[in-house]
C-alpha positions as a Markdown table, in Angstrom:
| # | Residue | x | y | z |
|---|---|---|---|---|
| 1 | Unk | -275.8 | -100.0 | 58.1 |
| 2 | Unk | -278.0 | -97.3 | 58.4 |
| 3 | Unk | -280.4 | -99.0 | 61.2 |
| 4 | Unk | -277.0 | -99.7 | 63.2 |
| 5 | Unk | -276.1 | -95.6 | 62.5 |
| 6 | Unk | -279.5 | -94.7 | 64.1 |
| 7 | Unk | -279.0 | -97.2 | 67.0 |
| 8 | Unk | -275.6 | -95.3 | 68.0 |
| 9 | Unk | -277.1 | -91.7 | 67.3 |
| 10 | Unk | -280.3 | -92.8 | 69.4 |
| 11 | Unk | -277.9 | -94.3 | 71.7 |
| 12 | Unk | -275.7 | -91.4 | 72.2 |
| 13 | Unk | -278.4 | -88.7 | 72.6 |
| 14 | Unk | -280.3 | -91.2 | 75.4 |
| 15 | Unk | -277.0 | -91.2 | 77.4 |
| 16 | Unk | -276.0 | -87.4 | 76.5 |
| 17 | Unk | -279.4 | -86.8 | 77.7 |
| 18 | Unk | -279.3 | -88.9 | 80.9 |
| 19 | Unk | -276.4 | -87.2 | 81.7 |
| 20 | Unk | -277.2 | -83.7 | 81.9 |
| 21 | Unk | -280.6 | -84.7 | 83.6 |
| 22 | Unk | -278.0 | -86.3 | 86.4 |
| 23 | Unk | -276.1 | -83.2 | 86.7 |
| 24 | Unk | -279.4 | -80.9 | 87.2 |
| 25 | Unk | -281.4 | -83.2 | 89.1 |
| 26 | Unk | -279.6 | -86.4 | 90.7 |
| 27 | Unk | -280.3 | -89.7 | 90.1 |
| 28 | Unk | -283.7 | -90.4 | 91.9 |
| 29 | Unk | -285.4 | -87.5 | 90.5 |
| 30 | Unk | -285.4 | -88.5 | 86.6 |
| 31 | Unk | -288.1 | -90.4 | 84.8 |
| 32 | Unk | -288.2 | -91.7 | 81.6 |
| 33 | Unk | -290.6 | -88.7 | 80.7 |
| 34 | Unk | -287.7 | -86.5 | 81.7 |
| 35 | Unk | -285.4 | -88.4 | 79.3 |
| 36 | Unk | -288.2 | -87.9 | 76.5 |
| 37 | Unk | -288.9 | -84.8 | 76.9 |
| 38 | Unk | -285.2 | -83.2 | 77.0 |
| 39 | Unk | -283.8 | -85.2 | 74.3 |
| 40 | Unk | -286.9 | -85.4 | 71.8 |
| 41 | Unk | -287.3 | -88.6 | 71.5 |
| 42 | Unk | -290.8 | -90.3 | 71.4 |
| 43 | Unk | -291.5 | -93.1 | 73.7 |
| 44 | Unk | -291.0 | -95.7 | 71.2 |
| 45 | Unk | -287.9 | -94.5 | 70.3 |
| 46 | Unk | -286.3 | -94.7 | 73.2 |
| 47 | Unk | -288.4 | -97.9 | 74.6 |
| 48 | Unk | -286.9 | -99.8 | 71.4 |
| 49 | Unk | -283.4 | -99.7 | 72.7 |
| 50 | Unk | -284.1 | -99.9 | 76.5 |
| 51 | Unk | -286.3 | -101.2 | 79.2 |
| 52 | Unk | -285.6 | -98.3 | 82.1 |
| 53 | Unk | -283.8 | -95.7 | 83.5 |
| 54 | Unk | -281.8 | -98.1 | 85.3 |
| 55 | Unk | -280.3 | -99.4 | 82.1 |
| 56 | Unk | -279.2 | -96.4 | 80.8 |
| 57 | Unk | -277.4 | -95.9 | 83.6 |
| 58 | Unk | -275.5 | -98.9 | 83.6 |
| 59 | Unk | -275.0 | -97.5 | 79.9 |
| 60 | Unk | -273.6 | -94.3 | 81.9 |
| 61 | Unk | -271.0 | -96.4 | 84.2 |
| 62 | Unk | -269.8 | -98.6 | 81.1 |
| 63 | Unk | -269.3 | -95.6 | 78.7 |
| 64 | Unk | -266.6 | -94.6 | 81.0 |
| 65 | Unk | -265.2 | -97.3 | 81.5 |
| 66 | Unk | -264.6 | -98.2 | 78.2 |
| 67 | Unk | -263.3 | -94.8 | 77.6 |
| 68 | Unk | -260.7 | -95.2 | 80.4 |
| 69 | Unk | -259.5 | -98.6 | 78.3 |
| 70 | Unk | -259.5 | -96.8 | 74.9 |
| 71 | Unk | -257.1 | -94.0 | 76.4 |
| 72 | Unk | -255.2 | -96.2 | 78.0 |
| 73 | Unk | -254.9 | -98.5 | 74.9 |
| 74 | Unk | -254.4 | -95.4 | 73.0 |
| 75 | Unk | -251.0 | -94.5 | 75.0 |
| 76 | Unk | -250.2 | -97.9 | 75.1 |
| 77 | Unk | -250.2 | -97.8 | 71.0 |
| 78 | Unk | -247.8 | -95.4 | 70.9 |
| 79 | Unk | -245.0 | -96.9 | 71.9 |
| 80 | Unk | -244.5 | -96.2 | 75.4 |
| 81 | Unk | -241.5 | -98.0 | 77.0 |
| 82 | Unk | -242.8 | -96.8 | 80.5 |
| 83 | Unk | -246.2 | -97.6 | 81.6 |
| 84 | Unk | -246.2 | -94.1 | 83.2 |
| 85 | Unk | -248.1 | -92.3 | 80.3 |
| 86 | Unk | -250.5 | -95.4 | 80.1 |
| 87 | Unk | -251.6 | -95.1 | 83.8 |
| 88 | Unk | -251.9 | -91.6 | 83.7 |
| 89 | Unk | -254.6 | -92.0 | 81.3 |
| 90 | Unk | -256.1 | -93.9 | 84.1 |
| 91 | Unk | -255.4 | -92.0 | 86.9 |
| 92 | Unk | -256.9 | -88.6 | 84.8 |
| 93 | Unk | -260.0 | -90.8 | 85.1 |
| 94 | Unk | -260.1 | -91.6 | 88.3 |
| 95 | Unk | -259.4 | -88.0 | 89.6 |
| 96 | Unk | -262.8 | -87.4 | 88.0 |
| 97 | Unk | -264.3 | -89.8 | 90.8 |
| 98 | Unk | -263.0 | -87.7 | 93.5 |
| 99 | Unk | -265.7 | -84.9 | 92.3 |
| 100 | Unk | -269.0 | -86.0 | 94.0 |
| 101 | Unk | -270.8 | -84.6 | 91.5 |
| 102 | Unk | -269.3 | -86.8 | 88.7 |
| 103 | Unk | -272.1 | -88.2 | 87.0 |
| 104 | Unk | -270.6 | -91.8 | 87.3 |
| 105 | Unk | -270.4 | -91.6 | 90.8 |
| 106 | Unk | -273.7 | -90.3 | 91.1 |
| 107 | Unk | -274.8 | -93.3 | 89.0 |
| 108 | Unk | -272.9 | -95.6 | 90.9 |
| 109 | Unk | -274.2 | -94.9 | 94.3 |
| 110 | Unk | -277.8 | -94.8 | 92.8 |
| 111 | Unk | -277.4 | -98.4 | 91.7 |
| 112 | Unk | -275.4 | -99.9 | 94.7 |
| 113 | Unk | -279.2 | -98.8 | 96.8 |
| 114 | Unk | -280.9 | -100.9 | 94.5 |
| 115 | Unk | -278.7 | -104.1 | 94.2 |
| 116 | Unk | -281.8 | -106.4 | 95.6 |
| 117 | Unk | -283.4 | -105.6 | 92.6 |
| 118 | Unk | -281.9 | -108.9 | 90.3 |
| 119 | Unk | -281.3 | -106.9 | 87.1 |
| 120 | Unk | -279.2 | -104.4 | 88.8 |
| 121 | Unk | -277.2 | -106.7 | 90.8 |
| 122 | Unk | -276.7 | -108.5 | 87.8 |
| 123 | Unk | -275.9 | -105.0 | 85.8 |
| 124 | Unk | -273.6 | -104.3 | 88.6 |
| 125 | Unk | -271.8 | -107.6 | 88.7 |
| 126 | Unk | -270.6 | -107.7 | 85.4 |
| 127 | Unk | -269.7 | -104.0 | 85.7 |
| 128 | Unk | -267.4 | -105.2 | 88.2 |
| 129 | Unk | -266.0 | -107.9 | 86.1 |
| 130 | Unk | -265.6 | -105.6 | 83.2 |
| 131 | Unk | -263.7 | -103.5 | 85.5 |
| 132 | Unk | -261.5 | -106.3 | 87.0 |
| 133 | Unk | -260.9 | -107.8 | 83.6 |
| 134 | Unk | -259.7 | -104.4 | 82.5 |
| 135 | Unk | -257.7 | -103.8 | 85.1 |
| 136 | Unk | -255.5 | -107.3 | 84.7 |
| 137 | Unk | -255.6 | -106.5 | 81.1 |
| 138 | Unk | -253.4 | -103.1 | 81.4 |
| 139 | Unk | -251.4 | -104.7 | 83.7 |
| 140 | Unk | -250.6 | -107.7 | 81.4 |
| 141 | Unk | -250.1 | -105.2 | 78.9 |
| 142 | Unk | -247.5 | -103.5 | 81.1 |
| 143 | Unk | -246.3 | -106.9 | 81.9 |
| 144 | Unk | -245.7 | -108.1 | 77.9 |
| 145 | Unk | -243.6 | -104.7 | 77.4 |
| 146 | Unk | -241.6 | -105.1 | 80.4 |
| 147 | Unk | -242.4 | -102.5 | 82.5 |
| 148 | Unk | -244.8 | -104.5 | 85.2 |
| 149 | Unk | -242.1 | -107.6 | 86.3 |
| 150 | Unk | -243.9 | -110.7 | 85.3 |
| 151 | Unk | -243.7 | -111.7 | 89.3 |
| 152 | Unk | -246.9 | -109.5 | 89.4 |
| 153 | Unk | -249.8 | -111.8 | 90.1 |
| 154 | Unk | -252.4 | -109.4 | 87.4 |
| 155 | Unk | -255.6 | -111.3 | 88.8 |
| 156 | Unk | -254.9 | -109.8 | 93.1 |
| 157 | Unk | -253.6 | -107.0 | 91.5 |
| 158 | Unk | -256.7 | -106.4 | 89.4 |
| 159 | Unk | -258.7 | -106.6 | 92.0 |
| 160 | Unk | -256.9 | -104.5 | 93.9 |
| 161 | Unk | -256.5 | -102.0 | 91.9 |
| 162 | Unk | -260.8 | -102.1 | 91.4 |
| 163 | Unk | -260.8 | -102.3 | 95.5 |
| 164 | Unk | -259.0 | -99.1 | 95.3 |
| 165 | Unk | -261.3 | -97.3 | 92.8 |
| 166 | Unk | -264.4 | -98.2 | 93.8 |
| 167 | Unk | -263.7 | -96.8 | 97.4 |
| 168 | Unk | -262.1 | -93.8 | 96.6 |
| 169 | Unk | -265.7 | -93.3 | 94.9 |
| 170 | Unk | -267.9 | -94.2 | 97.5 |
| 171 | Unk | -265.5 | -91.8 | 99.9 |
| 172 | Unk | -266.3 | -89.1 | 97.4 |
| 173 | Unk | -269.9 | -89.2 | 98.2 |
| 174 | Unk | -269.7 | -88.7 | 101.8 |
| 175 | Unk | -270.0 | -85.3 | 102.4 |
| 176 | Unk | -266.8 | -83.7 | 104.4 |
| 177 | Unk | -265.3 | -86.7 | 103.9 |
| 178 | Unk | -261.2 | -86.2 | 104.9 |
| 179 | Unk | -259.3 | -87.4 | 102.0 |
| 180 | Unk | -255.4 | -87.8 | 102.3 |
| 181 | Unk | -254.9 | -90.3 | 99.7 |
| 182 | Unk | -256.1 | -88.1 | 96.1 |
| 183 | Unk | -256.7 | -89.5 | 93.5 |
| 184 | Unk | -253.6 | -87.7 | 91.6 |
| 185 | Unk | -251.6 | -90.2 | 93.9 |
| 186 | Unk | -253.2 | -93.1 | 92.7 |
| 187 | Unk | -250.9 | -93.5 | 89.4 |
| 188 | Unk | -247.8 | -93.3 | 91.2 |
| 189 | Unk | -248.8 | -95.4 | 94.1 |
| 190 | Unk | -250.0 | -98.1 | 91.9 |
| 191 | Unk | -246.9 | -98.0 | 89.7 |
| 192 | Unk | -244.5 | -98.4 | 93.0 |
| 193 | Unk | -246.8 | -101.4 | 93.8 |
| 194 | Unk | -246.6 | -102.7 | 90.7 |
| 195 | Unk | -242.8 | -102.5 | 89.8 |
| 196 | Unk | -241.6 | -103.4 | 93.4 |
| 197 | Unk | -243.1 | -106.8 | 93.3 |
């Protein structure tokens, strides 16, 4: 247990790390040195549990997304009769992709300009499958406790609902970019989709 307690305290600084190196410097400016240097860790160290900086950036994009599910699950837990609460969760976290300076976004739009490389298009497809399976997963949730009718087809709507997230990112990372349709709008817009089918 201990080895697997180092792994997820290594783990956790790498990405805490990555992070804040985003934030100060962007995407193409970090090395691997940088990532040493500000989190302490020796080369080995870090080399043990990844291969690049690339990697831990996919790390970055998956972390939230798997906190987006736990929140949502989370509401889901307690009880909810409305899938209101639920997507709210959701919809908190996607008002964080409206920010250009959101790290995932940042992250996202790094990798996207190096899809040729096989790796990252392979890191970035099963991001997106993560992210579709997710997405039909909430709404079968909201399906099985009656609040999404079951005429809902959760596979288009999935991938919808991804369609819609992943642009509303990319339009947050062009600059002046007019945006009508917030983010705090995606929630309800996605319910009235939802329920009216």
């Amino acid at each position: 247990m201990k080895q697997e307690e180092r792994r997820q305290q290594t783990t956790r600084l790498v990405l805490d790390t990555t992070k804040e190196l985003i934030r100060d410097k962007g995407c193409h400016s970090i090395t691997m040195k940088d990532i040493m240097d500000k989190s302490g860790l020796s080369k080995g160290a870090i080399f043990h549990y990844v291969k690049s900086k690339d990697e831990i950036f996919v790390w970055v994009l998956q972390e939230r997304l798997e906190e987006t599910n736990e929140r949502f699950m989370n509401e889901v837990e307690q009880g909810r009769r409305s899938f209101d609460e639920p997507m709210q969760k959701i919809a908190e976290s996607i008002s964080a992709y409206e920010n250009a300076q959101d790290v995932t976004n940042k992250v996202l739009m790094y990798l996207l300009g190096k899809e040729e490389q096989p790796v990252i298009a392979e890191a970035l497809k099963q991001y997106y499958e993560r992210s579709v399976y997710l997405s039909r997963k909430w709404i079968e949730t909201g399906q099985l406790r009656g609040v999404i009718p079951e005429s809902v087809d959760a596979d288009k709507s999935a991938e919808m609902f991804v369609l819609l997230t992943f642009g509303l990112r990319v339009r947050s990372s062009i600059p002046f970019a007019p945006a009508a349709f917030k983010a705090q709008d995606f929630s309800s817009f996605i319910i009235d989709i939802l329920k009216s089918r």
